[in-house]
C-alpha positions as semicolon CSV with decimal commas, in nm:
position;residue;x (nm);y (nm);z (nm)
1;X;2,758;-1,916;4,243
2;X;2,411;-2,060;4,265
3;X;2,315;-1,832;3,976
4;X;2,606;-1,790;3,808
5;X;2,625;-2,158;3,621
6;X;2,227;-2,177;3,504
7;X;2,313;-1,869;3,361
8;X;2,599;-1,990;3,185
9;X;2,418;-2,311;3,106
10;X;2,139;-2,115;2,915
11;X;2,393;-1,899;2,729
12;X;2,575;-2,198;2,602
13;X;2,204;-2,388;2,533
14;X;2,132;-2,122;2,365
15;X;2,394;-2,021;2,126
16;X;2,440;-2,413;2,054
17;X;2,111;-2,441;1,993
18;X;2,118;-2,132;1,713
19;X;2,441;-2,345;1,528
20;X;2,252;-2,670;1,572
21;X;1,915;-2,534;1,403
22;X;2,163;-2,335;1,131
23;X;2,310;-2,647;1,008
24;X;1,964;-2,833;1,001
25;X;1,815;-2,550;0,814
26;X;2,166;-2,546;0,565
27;X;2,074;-2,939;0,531
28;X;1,720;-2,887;0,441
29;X;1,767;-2,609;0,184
30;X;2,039;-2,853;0,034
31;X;1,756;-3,141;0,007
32;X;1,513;-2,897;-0,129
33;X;1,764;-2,786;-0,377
34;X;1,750;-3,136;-0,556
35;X;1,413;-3,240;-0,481
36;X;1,126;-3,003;-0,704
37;X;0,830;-3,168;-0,468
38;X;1,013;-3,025;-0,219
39;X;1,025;-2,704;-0,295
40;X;0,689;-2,712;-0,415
41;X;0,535;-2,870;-0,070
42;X;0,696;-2,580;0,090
43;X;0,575;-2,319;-0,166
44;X;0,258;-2,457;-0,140
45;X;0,275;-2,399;0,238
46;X;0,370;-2,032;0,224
47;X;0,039;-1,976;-0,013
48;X;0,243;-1,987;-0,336
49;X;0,186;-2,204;-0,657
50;X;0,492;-2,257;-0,857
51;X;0,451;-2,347;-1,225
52;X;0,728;-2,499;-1,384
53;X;0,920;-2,225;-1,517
54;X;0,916;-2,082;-1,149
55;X;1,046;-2,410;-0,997
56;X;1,338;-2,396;-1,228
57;X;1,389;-2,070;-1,145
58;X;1,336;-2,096;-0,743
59;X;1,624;-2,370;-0,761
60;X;1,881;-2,209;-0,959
61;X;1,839;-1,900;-0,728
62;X;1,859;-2,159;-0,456
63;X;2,200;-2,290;-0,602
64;X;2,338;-1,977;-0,684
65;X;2,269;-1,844;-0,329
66;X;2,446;-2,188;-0,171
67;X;2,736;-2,124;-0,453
68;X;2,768;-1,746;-0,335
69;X;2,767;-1,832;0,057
70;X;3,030;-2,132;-0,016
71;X;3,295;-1,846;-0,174
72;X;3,315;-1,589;0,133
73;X;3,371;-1,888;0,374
74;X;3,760;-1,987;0,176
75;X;3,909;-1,637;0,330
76;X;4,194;-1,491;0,171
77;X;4,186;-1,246;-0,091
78;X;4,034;-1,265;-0,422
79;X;4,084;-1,173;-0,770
């Protein structure tokens, strides 16, 4: 038994930790969607430069992406 529950402990730290850091990430992405400096700290970070045209582009495939994600999560079928 001495093993049993810090086993179980880390499991559940673990797989709440993975939902927790999801839903921060989802939050983030949301921010960045609305927010050009942003998205253009964090290209600038990954060693990319994003001209304008780019930007515009980066956040519409952003939105789409969130738009897409939001539609498989209603269930049912569709049309």
């Amino acid at each position: 038994m001495q093993y049993v529950i810090p086993v179980v402990t880390l499991i559940v730290g673990l797989i709440g930790g993975f939902f927790i850091g999801v839903f921060y990430l989802r939050k983030q992405m949301e921010k960045m969607q609305s927010d050009p400096q942003m998205l253009q700290k964090m290209a600038k970070q990954m060693g990319y430069n994003l001209n304008g045209r780019q930007m515009q582009k980066a956040q519409q495939m952003m939105k789409n992406q969130q738009n897409t994600g939001k539609k498989g999560q209603g269930g049912g079928k569709r049309k």
